[in-house]
C-alpha positions in Angstrom: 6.3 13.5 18.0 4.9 12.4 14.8 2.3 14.9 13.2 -1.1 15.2 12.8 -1.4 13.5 9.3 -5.1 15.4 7.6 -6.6 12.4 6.4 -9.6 10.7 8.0 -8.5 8.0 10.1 -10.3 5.1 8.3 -8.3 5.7 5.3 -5.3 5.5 7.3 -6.8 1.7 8.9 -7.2 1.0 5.3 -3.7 0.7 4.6 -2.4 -0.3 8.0 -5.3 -3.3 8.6 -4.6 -4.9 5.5 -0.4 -4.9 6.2 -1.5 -6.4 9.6 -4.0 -9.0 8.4 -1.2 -9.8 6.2 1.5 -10.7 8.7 -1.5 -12.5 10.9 -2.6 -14.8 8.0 0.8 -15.8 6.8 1.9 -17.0 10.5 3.3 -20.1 10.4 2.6 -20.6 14.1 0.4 -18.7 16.8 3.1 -16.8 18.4 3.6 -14.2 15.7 4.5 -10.9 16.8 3.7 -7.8 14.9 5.0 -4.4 15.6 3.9 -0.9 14.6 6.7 1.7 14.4 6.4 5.5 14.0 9.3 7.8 13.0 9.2 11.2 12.0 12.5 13.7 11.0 11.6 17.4 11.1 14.1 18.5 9.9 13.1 16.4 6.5 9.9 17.2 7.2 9.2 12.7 6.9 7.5 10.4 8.2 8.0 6.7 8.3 5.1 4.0 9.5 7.0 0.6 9.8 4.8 -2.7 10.1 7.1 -5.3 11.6 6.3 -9.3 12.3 8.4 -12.4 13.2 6.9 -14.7 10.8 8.4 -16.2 7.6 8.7 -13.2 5.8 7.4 -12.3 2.6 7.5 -14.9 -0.8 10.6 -13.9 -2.7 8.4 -14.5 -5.8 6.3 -11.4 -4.6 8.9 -9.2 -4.0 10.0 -8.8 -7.5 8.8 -5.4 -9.3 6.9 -5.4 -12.5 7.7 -2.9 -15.6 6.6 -0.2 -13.6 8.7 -1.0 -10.8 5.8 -2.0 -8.4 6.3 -5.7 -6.3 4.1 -8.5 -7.3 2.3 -8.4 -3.8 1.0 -4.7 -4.4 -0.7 -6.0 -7.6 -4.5 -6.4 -7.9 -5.5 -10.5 -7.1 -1.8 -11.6 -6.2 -2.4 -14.0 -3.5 0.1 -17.5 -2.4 -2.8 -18.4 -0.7 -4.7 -21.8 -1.9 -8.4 -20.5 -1.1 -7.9 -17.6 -3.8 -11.6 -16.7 -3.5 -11.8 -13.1 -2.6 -8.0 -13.0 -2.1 -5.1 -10.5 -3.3 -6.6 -7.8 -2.6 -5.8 -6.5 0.6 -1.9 -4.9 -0.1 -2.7 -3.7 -3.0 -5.5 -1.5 -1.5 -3.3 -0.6 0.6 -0.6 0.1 -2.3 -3.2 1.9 -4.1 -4.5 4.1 -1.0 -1.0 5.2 -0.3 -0.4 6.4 -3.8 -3.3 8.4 -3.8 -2.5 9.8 -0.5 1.2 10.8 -2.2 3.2 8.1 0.2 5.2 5.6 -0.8 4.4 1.8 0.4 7.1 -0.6 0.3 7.9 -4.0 1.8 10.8 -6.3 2.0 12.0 -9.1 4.5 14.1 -9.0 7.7 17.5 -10.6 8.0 16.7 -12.2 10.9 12.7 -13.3 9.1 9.9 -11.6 8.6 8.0 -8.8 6.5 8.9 -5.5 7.0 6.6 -3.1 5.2 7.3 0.8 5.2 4.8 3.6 4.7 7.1 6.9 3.6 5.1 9.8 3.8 7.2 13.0 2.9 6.1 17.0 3.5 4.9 16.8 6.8 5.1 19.9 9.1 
């Protein structure tokens, strides 16, 4: 029941692939899952995109918000990897995609482990 969002659908993978990608390259073990939730309120007239895994979650040192009140991991070259080269980018394209789209990207980890990231996206119809 979600609604048509009136974007083109690459912008839309240019948000979600990178959140995926994310999840995949900080598995700690083959068997990570990775689920893609949809949730929409008419009444609210909102929309909720959930990205989902079952690896170790996010770096606590990443989820802490600058000045601005943005979280480390949406900031341009942020990266725990070791091979930074051409790394810390992809969230916070995504971060920055979302803002211009008027969402609202956000991510924190599971209780039970795992990233969580939510996409809000408000005055839908």
């Amino acid at each position: 029941s979600f609604p048509t969002l009136h974007i083109n659908e690459y912008v839309v993978w240019e948000i979600l692939e990178p959140l995926i990608q994310n999840s995949i390259d900080h598995a700690v073990d083959e068997n990570i899952k990775i689920w893609l939730v949809t949730r929409f309120d008419p009444d609210k007239k909102r929309g909720l995109i959930e990205i989902l895994d079952n690896g170790p979650g996010i770096n606590h040192s990443l989820l802490e918000k600058n000045e601005q009140g943005i979280r480390k991991i949406f900031q341009e070259n942020i990266t725990t990897k070791t091979d930074d080269e051409n790394r810390g980018y992809g969230c916070f394209l995504a971060y920055e995609i979302c803002l211009r789209c008027g969402w609202q990207l956000d991510v924190t980890n599971k209780p039970d482990g795992g990233a969580h990231f939510f996409i809000r996206i408000t005055g839908l119809s």
